[in-house]
C-alpha positions, 0 to 999 in steps of 0.5 A: 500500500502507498502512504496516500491510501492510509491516509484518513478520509478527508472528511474528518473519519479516522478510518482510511477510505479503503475500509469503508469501500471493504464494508460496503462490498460485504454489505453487497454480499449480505443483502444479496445473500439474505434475499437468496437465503430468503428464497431458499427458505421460500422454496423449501416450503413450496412444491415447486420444482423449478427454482423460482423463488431462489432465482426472483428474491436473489434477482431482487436482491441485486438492485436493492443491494446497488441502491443501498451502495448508490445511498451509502455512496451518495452521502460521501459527496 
């Protein structure tokens, strides 16, 4: 790493910037993986056979999980 990454964040923080894209690369994963777990569960209990429900709640998941980025990403302006 070069000293400028360790460098805190211009805005007062004391974390350097890189943890807090690290933070929102699990909160990408955690969003994400809840709705397919959602759907895993939803799935489990009906009788379908093709995995519907998986694919919509992890299909939904995604934008959400971006909007939640576009929103954390929008407040560091």
């Amino acid at each position: 790493m070069t000293a400028k990454q360790n460098q805190p964040n211009p805005k007062g923080s004391s974390n350097p910037t890189w943890i807090k894209y690290m933070g929102l690369s699990f909160q990408l994963f955690a969003t994400i993986g809840g709705g397919t777990a959602l759907g895993w569960w939803i799935q489990q209990q009906s009788t379908l056979k093709f995995p519907f429900w998986i694919l919509l709640c992890s299909l939904a998941a995604v934008p959400i999980a971006f909007y939640s980025l576009w929103k954390s990403m929008q407040q560091d302006k």
